[in-house]
C-alpha positions, 0 to 999 in steps of 0.5 A: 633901655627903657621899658614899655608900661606893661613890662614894668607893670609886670616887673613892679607886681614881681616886686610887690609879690616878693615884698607882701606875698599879694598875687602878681594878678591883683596889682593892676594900674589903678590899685591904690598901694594904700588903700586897695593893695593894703600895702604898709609904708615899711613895705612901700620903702622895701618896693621902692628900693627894688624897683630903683634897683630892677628898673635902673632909676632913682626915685627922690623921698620927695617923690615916694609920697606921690606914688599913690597907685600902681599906674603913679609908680609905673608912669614915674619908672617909665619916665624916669627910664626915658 
C-alpha cells in the first residue's frame, strides 16, 4: 500500500537516525544528504538498502546519485510505491 509523503518523510528519518544517530527532527524535505545532513556515501548505501527494505521498492545504483535531498528520496519511494 502506498505511502503518503509525510509517512515515508517519518520513516526515511527513522532510518537516517539508526544509520548516522542524526535527530529524527533534522531530516526535513529540503535537507541535502550531502551537504546539510553531512551524510557519507557508505552510509548513503546503508540508508538506501533499508529504505528499499522498509518502503518495499527497488532503488537502481543509477538512481542513488540523484537522490540528492531528502524531498529526492521521498518523491522516488512515493513513486516507486504507486
Amino acid at each position: 500500500m502506498a505511502q503518503s509523503e509525510q509517512e515515508i518523510l517519518d520513516g526515511l528519518a527513522e532510518i537516517v537516525n539508526e544509520e548516522t544517530g542524526i535527530d529524527t527532527a533534522s531530516v526535513e524535505m529540503d535537507k541535502s544528504f550531502t551537504e546539510d545532513l553531512d551524510i557519507d556515501s557508505l552510509s548513503m548505501m546503508t540508508i538506501v538498502v533499508n529504505a528499499e527494505e522498509k518502503f518495499g521498492v527497488r532503488i537502481p545504483d543509477s538512481e542513488v546519485k540523484n537522490l540528492k535531498t531528502v524531498r529526492d528520496a521521498v518523491t522516488f519511494i512515493s513513486g516507486a510505491q504507486a
